[in-house]
C-alpha positions in Angstrom: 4.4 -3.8 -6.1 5.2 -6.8 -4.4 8.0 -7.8 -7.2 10.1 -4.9 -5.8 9.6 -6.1 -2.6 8.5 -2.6 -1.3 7.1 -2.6 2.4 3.7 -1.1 3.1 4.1 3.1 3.7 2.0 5.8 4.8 1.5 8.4 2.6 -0.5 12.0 3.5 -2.2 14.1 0.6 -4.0 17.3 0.6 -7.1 17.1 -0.8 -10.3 20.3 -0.7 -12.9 17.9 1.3 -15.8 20.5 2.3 -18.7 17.7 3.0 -19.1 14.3 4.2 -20.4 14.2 -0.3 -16.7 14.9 -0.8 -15.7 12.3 1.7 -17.5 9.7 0.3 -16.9 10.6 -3.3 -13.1 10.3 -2.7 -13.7 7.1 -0.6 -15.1 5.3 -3.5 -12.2 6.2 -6.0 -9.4 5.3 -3.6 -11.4 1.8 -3.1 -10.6 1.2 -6.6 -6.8 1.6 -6.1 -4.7 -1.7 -6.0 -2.3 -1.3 -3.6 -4.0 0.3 -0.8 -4.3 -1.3 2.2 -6.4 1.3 4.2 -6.9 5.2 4.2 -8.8 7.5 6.3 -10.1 11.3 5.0 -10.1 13.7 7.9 -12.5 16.7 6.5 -11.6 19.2 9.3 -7.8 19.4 8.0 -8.3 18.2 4.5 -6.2 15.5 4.5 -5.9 12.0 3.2 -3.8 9.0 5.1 -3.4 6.2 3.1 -1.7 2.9 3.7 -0.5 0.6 1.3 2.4 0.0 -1.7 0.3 2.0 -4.4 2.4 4.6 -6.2 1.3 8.4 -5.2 1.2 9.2 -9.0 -2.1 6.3 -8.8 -4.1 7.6 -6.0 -3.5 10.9 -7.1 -5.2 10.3 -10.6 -7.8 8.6 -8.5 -8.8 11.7 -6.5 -8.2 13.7 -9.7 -10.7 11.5 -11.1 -13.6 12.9 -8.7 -12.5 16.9 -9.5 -10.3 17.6 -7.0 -7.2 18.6 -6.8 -4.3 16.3 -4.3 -1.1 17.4 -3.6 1.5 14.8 -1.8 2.1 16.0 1.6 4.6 12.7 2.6 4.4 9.9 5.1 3.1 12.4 8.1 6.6 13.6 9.3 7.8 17.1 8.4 9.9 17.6 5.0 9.1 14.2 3.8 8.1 14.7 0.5 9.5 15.9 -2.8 8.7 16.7 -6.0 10.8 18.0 -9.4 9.3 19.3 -12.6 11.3 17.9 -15.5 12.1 20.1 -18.8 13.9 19.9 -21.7 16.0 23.3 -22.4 16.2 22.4 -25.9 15.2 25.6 -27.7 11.7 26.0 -30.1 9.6 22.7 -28.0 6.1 23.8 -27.7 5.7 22.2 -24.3 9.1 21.6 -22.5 7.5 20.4 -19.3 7.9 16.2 -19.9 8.0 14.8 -16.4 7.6 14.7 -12.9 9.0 13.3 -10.1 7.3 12.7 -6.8 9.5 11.6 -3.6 8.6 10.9 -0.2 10.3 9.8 2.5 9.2 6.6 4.5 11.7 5.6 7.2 14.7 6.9 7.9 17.3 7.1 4.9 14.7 5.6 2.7 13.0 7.1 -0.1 10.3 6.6 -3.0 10.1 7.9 -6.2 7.3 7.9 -8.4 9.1 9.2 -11.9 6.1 9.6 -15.2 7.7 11.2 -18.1 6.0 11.6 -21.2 6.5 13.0 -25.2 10.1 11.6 -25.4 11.2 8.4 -27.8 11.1 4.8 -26.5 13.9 3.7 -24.9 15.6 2.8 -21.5 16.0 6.3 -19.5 18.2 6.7 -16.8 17.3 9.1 -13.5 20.4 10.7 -11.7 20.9 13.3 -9.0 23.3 15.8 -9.6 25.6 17.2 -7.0 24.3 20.9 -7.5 20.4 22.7 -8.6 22.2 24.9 -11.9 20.4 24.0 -14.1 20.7 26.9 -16.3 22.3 25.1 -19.3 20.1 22.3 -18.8 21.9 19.1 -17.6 25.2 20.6 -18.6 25.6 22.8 -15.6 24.5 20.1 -12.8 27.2 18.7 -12.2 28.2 15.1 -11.8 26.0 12.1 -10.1 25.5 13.1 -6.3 28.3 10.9 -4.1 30.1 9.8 -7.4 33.6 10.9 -5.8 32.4 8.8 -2.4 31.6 6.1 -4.7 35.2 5.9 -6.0 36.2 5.2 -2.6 34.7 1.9 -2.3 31.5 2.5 -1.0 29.9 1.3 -4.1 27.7 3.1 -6.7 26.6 6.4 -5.7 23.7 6.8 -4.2 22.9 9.9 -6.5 21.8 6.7 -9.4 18.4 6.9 -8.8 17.2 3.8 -11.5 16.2 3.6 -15.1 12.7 4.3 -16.4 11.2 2.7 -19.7 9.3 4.5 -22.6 6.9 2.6 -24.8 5.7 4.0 -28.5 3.2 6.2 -26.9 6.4 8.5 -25.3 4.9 7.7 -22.3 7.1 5.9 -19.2 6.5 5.3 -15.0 8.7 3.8 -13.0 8.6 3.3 -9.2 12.3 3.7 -7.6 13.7 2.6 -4.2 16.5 4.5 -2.8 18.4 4.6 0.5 18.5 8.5 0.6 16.6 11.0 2.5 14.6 13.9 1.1 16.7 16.6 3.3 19.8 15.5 1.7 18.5 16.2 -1.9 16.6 19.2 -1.7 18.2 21.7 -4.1 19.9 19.8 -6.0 18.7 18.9 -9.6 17.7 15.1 -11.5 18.6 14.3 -14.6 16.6 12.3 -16.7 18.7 11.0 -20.5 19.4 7.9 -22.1 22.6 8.1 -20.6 23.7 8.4 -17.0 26.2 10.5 -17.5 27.5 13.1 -20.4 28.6 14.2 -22.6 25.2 16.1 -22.5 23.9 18.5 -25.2 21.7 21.8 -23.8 19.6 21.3 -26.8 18.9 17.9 -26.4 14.9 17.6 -26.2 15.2 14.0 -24.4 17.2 15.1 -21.6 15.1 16.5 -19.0 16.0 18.1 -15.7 14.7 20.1 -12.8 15.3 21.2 -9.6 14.1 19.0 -6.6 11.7 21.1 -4.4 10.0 20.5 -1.1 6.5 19.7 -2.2 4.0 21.3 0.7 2.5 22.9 -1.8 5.3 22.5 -3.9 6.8 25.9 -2.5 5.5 25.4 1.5 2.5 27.7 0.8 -0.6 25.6 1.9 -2.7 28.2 0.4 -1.1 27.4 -3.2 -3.7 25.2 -4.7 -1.9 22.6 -7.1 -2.5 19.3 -7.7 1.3 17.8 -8.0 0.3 16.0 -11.6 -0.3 17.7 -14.9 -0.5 21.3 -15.9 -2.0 22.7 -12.8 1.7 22.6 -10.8 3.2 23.3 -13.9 1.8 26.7 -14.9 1.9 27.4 -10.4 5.7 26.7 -11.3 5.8 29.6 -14.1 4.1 31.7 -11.7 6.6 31.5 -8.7 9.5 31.4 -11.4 8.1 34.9 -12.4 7.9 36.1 -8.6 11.5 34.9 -7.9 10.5 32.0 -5.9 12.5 29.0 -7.2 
């Protein structure tokens, strides 16, 4: 992490701790995280501080790793973390869930994202936000890159260009993004994950991915949502609230 020159952050996670067992158990798989600098598991509230540069997407698989669930909670202020499920609309895909993007907010105007997208071709992917959450033709009805019309006012490149992410032969890319935005000011709107930054986009194109960006508390403020942020569990919660009107 130091390459990117990212500052140490705080980070909070949600995590079922119901004995001093699960305490330890966690303890031990979090040691094993490079990055992290120093964490403390309070098992009355069920959280987890940690301090450090590691990406949330690797200390969640490292509580994962133990059975338990962890869903990103942010950096201990309120509305400071995000997360957006990323799907192709391209018609007849098994499985269009292919990414997820995990945000939170450290300092004022100043956000992480941890981006994993998987099951797409190699290649150099680019992550946008769009100026609106339509995504109801896919990336076609999102709009254009969030501050874009700013931008052309010399203020320089929008701030809605999140970064590029890179797929290897397994289909499988991460990529850890640094961006002067704050998770208020991009909740509801949609990313945009393609090989190119900007259209001409096709609905049915099964590389372009896109979701809407959601307050992740349990990704729909419901602490009594069990998810785990990472993998199917939050995806099939998403289906669920989708059905009930939610999102």
């Amino acid at each position: 992490m130091g390459s990117l020159g990212i500052q140490p952050f705080q980070t909070t996670f949600a995590v079922p701790l119901h004995c001093d067992g699960c305490v330890k158990d966690v303890s031990g798989a979090l040691n094993r995280v490079e990055g992290i600098t120093k964490f403390e598991a309070n098992l009355k509230d069920q959280l987890v501080y940690i301090e450090g540069t590691a990406p949330p997407s690797s200390i969640v698989s490292a509580i994962e790793s133990t059975g338990r669930d962890a869903i990103l909670r942010g950096s201990g202020k309120s509305n400071s973390a995000g997360v957006c499920i990323l799907e192709t609309h391209a018609k007849g895909v098994p499985d269009p869930v292919r990414g997820l993007a995990r945000m939170v907010q450290v300092s004022d105007n100043h956000t992480l994202v941890d981006l994993t997208i998987r099951g797409v071709s190699p290649g150099t992917y680019h992550a946008t936000v769009r100026e609106t959450g339509d995504i109801s033709r896919g990336a076609v009805s999102t709009g254009g890159i969030w501050e874009a019309i700013k931008s052309l006012g010399g203020f320089g490149q929008p701030r809605g260009l999140f970064g590029t992410i890179v797929v290897g032969k397994d289909g499988r890319g991460n990529a850890f993004l640094d961006r002067p935005v704050s998770i208020w000011e991009i909740i509801g709107r949609s990313m945009v994950v393609s090989k190119q930054p900007e259209g001409a986009f096709q609905t049915d194109d099964p590389e372009t991915l896109v979701g809407v960006i959601a307050r992740s508390a349990g990704v729909w403020d419901n602490d009594k949502t069990v998810c785990s942020c990472s993998g199917k569990t939050v995806w099939e919660e998403r289906k669920e609230q989708v059905g009930k009107g939610m999102l």
